[in-house]
N, C-alpha and C positions, 0 to 999 in steps of 0.2 A: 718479259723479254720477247714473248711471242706476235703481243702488239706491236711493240716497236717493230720486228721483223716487218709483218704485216703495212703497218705505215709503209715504213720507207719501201719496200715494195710498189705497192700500189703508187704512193708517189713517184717515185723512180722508172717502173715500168710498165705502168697502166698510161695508154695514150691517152686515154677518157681524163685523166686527172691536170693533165700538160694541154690538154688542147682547146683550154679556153682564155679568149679575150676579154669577153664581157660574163657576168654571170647575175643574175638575182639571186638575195640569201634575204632569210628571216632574223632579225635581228635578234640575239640572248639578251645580251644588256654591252653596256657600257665601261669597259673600264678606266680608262681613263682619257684623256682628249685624242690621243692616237693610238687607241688601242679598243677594240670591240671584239665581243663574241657572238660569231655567228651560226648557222643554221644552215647548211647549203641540200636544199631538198633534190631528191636522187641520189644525191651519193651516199656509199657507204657510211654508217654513223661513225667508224672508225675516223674516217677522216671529213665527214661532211656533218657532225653533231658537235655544238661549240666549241668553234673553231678558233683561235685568234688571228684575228686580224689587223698588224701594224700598216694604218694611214699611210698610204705614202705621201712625198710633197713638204710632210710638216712634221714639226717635232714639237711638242710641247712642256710646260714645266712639269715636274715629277711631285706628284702626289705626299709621298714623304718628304719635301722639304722641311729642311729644317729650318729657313728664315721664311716667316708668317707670311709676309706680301708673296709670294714665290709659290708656298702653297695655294693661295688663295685663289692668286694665276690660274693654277692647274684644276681647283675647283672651276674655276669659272668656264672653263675651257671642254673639263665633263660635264657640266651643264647644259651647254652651247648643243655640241653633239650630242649628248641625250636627247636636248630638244626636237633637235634636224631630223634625226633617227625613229624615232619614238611617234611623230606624225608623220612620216615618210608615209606614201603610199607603196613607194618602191625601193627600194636600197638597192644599189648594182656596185660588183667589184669591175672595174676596170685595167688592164695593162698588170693582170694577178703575176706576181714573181715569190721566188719563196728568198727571205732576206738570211741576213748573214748566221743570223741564230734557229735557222730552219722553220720560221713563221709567215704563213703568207704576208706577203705584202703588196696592195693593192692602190687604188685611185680608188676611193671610195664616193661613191653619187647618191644624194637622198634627193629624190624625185628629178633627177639632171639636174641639181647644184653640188657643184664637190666641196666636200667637207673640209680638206683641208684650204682649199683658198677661202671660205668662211673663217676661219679660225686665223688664217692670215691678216686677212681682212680688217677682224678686227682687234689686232695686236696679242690674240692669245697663243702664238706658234708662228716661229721663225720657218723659211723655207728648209729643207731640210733632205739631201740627197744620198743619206746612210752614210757619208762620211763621219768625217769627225764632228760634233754637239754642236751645234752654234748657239747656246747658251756660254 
């Protein structure tokens, strides 16, 4: 309970936490094609040690589907971004907001290419603006 205090503290009232555009992070891993864990060095571990970060831009198919082709999608889509991510020299969060289930949500860039229009690109995620699914 003290973390959470803590969190939302810091998020809520530390200007340090609100006052960035652009950021560099090290990337944890990949969970699935719009979602990563990251590392953001300086900040506190509480909120700066594997972090999630939901893609903005794109949504893509969900891992547990239950019709084959649909998962396979979603594999192919963690694979893509692993790849981007995993030889990145640089990963940057861009335009960072925190979304509606209180997780950052960000423009994510592996070496100035964004991940989500890659994944666009090529038909592994639909545009996607936290509305309602476009699946």
């Amino acid at each position: 309970m003290i973390r959470i205090l803590m969190l939302v503290i810091i998020l809520f009232f530390a200007p340090a936490a609100q006052a960035f555009d652009s950021i560099f992070v090290e990337l944890v891993r990949v969970v699935d094609g719009d979602t990563i864990m990251v590392n953001i060095e300086g900040w506190p571990d509480l909120v700066g040690k594997n972090i999630g970060v939901r893609v903005a831009g794109c949504d893509t198919r969900e891992l547990k589907d239950k019709r084959p082709e649909m998962r396979a999608m979603a594999y192919e889509a963690k694979d893509v971004v692993t790849a981007l991510l995993e030889n990145a020299r640089a990963i940057e969060l861009r335009n960072i907001e925190r979304g509606k289930y209180f997780r950052i949500v960000a423009d994510v860039y592996a070496d100035g290419t964004s991940v989500s229009q890659v994944l666009i690109m090529y038909g592994l995620a639909m545009p996607y603006d936290g509305g309602k699914k476009p699946w």
